[in-house]
KOLTORTI-529163 format. One line per field, with one value per residue (C-alpha): residue number from 1; x, y, z; residue in three letters. Coordinates in steps of 0.1 Angstrom, whole numbers. Each point is the difference from the previous one (the first is absolute). Example, Ala and Ser with C-alpha at 12.3 -4.5 7.8 and 13.67 -1.06 7.14 Angstrom:
resi c(1;2)
px c(123;14)
py c(-45;34)
pz c(78;-7)
resn c(ALA;SER)
END
This chain:
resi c(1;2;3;4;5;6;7;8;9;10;11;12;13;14;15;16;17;18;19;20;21;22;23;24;25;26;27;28;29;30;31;32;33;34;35;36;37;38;39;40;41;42;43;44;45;46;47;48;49;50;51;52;53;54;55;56;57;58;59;60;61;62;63;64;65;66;67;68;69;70;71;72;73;74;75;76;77;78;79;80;81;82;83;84;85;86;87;88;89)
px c(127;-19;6;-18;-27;-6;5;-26;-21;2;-8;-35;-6;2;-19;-26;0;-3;-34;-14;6;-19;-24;-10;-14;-24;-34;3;8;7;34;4;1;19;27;2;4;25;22;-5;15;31;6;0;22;22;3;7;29;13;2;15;28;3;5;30;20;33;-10;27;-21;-35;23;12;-33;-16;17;-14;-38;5;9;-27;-24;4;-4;-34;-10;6;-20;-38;8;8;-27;-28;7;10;32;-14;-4)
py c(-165;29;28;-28;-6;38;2;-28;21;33;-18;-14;32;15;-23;-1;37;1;-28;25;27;-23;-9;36;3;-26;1;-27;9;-35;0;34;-18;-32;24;23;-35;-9;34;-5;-33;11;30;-20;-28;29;21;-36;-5;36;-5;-32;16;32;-32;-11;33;9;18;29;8;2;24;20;8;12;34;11;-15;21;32;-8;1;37;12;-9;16;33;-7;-1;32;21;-21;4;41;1;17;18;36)
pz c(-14;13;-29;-21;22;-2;-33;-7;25;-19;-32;16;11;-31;-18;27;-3;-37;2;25;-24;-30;25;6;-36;7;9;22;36;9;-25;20;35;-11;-17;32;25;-27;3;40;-2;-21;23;25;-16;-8;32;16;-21;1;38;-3;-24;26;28;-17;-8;24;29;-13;-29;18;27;-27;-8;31;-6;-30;7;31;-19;-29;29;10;-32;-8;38;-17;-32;15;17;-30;-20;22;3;37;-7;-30;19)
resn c(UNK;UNK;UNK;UNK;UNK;UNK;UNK;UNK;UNK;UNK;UNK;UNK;UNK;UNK;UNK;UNK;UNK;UNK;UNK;UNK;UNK;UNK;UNK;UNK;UNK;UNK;UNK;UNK;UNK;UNK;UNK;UNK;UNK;UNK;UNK;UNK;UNK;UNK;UNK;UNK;UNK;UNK;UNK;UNK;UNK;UNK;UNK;UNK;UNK;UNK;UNK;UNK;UNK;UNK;UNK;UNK;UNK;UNK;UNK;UNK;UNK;UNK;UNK;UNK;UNK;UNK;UNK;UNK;UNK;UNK;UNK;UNK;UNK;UNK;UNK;UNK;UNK;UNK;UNK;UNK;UNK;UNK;UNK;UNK;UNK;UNK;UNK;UNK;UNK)
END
């Protein structure tokens, strides 16, 4: 089933992300470099089987969501604006 596969996915991740985070406090930076490949691998593992899950939901719901990505996009437009002073007078 594909919700398990991505469960199983996030749970590598996690843990992969959690030996990078041990590895960090080492002085080796060889730990550092096999835990960083490791978390590659799981995101990858997991992006794969978040796509594959996406592949297999009802063409309705992935419509139904076009709308509010689409109005979610317009307001972050506004925010650099205001945050980088160009409207700020």
């Amino acid at each position: 089933d594909a919700q398990d596969k991505l469960n199983q996915a996030q749970t590598a991740l996690n843990e992969a992300l959690q030996a990078q985070q041990d590895a960090a406090g080492t002085a080796d930076s060889a730990d550092d470099d096999a835990a960083s490949q490791r978390v590659a691998e799981a995101q990858a593992a997991y992006d794969a089987a978040a796509a594959e899950l996406a592949a297999l939901q009802p063409a309705e719901e992935t419509d139904g969501n076009t709308e509010p990505a689409a109005d979610s996009a317009e307001e972050p437009q506004s925010e650099p604006d205001s945050a980088n002073g160009e409207n700020a007078g």
